[in-house]
N, C-alpha and C positions, 0 to 999 in steps of 0.2 A: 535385409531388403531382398523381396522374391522378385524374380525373370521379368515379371510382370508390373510391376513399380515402378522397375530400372527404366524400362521401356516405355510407360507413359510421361515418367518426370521426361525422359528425353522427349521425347515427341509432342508431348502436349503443352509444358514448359521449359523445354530448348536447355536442359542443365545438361552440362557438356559431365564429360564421363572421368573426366580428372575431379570433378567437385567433388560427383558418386562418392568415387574413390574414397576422398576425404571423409567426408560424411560416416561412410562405412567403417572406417579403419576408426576414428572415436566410437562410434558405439559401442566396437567388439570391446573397448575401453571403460564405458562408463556405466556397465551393468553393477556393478557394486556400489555404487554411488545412487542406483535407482532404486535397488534394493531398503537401503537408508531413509529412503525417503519413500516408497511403500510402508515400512514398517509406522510410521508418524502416520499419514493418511488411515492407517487402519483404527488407531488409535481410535483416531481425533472424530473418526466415522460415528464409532460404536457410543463416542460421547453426545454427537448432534443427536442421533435415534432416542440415544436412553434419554436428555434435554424434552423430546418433544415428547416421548412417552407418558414421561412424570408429569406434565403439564396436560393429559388428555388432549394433546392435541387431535381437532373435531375437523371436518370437510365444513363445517357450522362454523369455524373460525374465519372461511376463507371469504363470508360477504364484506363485503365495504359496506360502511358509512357515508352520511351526507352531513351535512351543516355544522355544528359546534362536534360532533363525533361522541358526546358523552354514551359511556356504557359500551364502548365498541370490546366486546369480549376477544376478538380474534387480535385487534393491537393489544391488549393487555396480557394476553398470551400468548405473543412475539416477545414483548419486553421482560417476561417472566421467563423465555427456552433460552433466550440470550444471556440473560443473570444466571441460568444455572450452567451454562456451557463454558461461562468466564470466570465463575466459582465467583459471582460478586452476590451484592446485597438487593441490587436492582440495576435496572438497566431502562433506557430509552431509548426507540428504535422507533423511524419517524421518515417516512418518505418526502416531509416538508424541510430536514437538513438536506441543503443542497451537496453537498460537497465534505472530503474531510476538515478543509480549511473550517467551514461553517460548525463545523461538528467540536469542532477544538475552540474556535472563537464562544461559541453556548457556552463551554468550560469555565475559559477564559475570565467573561464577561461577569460571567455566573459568579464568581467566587471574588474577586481582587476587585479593589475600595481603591478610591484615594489615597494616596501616601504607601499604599502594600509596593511591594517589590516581586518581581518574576523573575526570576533564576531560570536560566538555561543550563543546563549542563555538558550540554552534550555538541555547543558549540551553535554557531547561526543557525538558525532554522528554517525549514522552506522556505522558499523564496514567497509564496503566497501567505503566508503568516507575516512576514515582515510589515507589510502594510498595516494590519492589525494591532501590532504593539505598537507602533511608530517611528519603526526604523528608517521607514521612507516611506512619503507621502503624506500632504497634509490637508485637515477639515473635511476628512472622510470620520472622525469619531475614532478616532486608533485610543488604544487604554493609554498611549501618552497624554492624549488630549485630556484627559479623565486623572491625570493626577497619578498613572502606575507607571513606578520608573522600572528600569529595564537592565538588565545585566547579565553576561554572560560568560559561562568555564569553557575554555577552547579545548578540544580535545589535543590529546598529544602527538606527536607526530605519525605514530604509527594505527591512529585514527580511536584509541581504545580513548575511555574515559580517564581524567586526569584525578583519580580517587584521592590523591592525597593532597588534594585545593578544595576539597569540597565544603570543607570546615570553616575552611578562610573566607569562602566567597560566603557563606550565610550569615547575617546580619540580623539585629531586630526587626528590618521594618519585611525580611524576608516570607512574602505568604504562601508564594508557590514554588514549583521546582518542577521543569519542564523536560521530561525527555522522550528523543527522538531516538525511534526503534530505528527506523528506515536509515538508508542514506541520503534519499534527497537527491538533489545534485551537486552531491559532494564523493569524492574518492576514497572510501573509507567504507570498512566493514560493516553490516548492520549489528546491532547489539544483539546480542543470546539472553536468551529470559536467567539465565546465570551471571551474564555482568548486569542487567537491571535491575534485581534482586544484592546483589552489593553495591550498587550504588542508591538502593531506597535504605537499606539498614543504616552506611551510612549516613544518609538525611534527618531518616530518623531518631537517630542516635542522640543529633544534635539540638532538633527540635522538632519534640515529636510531633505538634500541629499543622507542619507546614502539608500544605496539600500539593501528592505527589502527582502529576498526570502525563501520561505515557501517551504521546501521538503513536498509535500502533498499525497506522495504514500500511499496506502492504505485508506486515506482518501475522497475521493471523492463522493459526492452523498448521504455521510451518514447524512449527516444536509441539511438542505434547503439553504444555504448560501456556498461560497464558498472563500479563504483567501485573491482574488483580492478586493474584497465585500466590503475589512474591511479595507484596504490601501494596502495589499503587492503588492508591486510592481513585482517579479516576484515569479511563483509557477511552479512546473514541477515535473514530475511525468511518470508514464509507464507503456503502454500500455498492458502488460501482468497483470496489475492487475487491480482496478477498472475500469476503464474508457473503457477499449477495452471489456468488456464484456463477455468474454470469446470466442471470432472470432477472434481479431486479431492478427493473427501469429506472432507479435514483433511488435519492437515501443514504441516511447515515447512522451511527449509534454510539450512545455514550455508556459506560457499564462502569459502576465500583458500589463505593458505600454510599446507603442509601438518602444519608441527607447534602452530600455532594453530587449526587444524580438531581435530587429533587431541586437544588441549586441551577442547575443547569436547564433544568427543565423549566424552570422557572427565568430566563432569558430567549429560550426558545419560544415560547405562548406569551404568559404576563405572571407575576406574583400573586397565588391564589388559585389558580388555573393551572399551571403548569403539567403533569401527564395526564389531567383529566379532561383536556380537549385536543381535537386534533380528527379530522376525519380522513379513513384512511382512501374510503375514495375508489374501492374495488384490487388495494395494492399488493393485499396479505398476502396470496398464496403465490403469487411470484415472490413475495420474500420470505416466504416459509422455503418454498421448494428451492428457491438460489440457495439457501444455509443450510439446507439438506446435500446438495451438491456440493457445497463449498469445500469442505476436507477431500474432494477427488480434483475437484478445479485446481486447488493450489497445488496439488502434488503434481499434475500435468505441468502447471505452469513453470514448476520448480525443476523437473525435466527437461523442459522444453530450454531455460536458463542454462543447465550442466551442459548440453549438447551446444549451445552456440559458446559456452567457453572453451571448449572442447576445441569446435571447431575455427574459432579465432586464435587461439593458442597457439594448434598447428600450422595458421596463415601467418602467424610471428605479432602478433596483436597482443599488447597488455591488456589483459582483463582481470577485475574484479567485480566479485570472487573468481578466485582459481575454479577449474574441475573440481579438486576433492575438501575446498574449504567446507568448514561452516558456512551454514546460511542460515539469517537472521529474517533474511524480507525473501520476495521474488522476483527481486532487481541483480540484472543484468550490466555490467557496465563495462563498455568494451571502449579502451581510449587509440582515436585516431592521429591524434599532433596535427590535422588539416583539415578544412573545411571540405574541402571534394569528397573526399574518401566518407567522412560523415555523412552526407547530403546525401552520396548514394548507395549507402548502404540503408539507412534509412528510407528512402525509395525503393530499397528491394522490398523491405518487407513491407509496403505497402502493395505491391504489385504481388506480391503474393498471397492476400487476404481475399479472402470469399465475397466483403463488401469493398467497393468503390475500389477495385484491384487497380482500374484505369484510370484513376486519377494519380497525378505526380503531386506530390507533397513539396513546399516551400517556404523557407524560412519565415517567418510575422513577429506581426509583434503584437504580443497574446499579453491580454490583462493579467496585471498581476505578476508580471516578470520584467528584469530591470534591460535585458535584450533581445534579441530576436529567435524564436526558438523554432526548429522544425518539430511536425508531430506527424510520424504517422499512425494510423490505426484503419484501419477497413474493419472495424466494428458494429456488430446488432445492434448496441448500447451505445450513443452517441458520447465519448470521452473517458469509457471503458475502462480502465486500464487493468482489469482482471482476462480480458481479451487482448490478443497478443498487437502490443505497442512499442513503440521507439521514438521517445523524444529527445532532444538533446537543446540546452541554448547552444550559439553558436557563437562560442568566447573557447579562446587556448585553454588546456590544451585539445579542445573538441572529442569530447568522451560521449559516446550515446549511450541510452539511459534503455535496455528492452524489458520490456517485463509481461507476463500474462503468456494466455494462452487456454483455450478452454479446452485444445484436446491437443495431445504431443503431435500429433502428426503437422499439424497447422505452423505449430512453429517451428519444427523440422522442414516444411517448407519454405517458410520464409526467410529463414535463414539461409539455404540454397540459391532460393530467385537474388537474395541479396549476395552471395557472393558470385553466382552468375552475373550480375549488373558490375560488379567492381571489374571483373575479370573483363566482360565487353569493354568498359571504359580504362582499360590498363589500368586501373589502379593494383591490381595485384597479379601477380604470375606463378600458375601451377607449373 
């Protein structure tokens, strides 16, 4: 950090010269660590380019459509750069999924009958899926309601999969098998595309049709390989986080074998219709150019993560992941044991965001969650979370959730103003 930095963070955002301090003394630390994760960014660069090259992608792809959307060449050559960058068979990519929940429900909906059974592996799943199966709430249409029962392998204590129940837990009426890359909000490592790739051999081992689907939000672009790679058959995911870059206004996408895409697709529109309707409505080239950006966005974000472990670590804060762990997703998870100390860290990094800096964040109670969650985000993109965010519910042991970041310096800031706010409110002492 030059003369010049030092000196406006002081003066223009008030961070006292002990944080500096901090701040500095990690990074002289965690240059190896960034290096790691430049080398995956370069990768994963050269694969989005060569994707869009093979597919001719035109300036001619970037008009929208109006009305039923048929023939819209520029979606059908999204859905084709996305199938070749996932190594799958086909892919759907649809600014009409709202969200990854809705992206994973198409899957869902799309495939499991009456009387099938859904296997989880990897232990409860988002709190916003829950609803969906029917683990809670009811005459919303959850697959319980529909006749699909529900069961789930808990992961073992040290958060890895429990590989050797996997056998046990599948049954005849077993038709899916669900696993979650991410963590969630949960305290536990994200998976490496090497344990999901041993725990689809196993699945498949045992029977081979069950259909594998990888919730892959937040993971994307962070390893060289991706979960089609290793057998899953379907993976899906949204657009407001990894993959859109930080350009595209909403959206989601499903990608594996192509008559489980058409599956899915066929939930999304109607049976018959399924990819061939759909207008995109003027959306393409913000989500051409987000997936173009996408392998530099995540590697900032993934930075931007190292450095607030870094810098909690040294505050005396548990965090996971460590500094030099593996990482799976671009979640951050730094556990407080107090509602204060969450609240306002949380409010730093709101106060430190480019949008709605002057707003203070506070707890709600947001659809879809079983208690009251703070969120912050000062985002372009209303709900973001590939732009740098921090939610957390607000239940023991009060762990915030930070993830995103469209350019390191952003959340190298905000992790500052937020431990200049703990330090204002004694919550911590340099």
């Amino acid at each position: 950090m030059n003369f010049e930095s030092k000196n406006y963070l002081k003066n223009e955002f008030g961070i006292d010269d002990k944080v500096l301090e901090i701040c500095e003394s990690v990074m002289s630390k965690i240059t190896p660590v960034f290096d790691r994760i430049d080398s995956v960014r370069e990768y994963n660069q050269y694969k989005v380019i060569k994707a869009m090259q093979n597919n001719k992608l035109s300036d001619s792809h970037f008009v929208g459509t109006t009305g039923y959307g048929y023939d819209d060449k520029g979606r059908d050559v999204l859905d084709d750069v996305y199938r070749d960058i996932f190594k799958a068979e086909d892919a759907l990519v649809r600014h009409q999924i709202v969200s990854g929940t809705h992206a994973l429900a198409v899957c869902l909906y799309g495939h499991l009958r009456p009387k099938d059974e859904l296997l989880a592996i990897t232990g409860k799943p988002y709190d916003t899926l829950e609803e969906v199966i029917g683990l809670r709430g009811e005459g919303g249409g959850s697959l319980k309601e529909f006749g699909v029962t529900y069961r789930q392998l808990d992961l073992l204590k040290d958060g890895s999969i429990d590989y050797e129940s996997i056998e046990s837990a599948i049954n005849e009426r077993t038709a899916m098998v669900l696993i979650q890359r991410s963590r969630g909000y949960e305290w536990r490592p994200a998976l490496s595309i090497d344990e999901i790739e041993k725990a689809i051999n196993i699945v498949k081992s045992i029977k081979k049709d069950i259909v594998v689907l990888v919730d892959n939000c937040y993971g994307e672009f962070v390893e060289e390989r991706e979960p089609v790679e290793v057998g899953a058959d379907l993976v899906a995911g949204s657009l407001i986080k990894n993959p859109g870059g930080g350009l595209a206004p909403t959206g989601g996408y499903v990608a594996g074998r192509k008559e489980c895409v058409e599956k899915a697709a066929y939930r999304l529109t109607t049976p018959g219709l399924g990819k061939h309707v759909g207008a995109s409505l003027g959306h393409n080239r913000l989500m051409f150019q987000g997936l173009f950006m996408a392998p530099h966005v995540v590697a900032e974000s993934l930075k931007g993560a190292v450095f607030c472990a870094g810098v909690m670590e040294a505050l005396g804060f548990e965090t996971s992941p460590k500094v030099n762990d593996r990482r799976g997703d671009i979640i951050q998870a730094v556990r407080f044991n107090n509602p204060e100390s969450l609240i306002a860290f949380c409010q730093g990094i709101q106060k430190g965001s480019p949008v709605d800096s002057f707003v203070t964040p506070e707890p709600w109670d947001v659809p879809g969650y079983d208690c009251p969650v703070i969120m912050a985000a000062g985002a372009f993109i209303q709900g973001s979370s590939i732009e740098l965010s921090a939610d957390a519910p607000i239940k023991s042991p009060y762990t915030a959730y930070m993830q995103g970041g469209l350019v390191f310096e952003h959340v190298k800031l905000g992790i500052m103003v937020a431990i200049q706010k703990m330090l204002e409110k004694g919550i911590i002492k340099i």
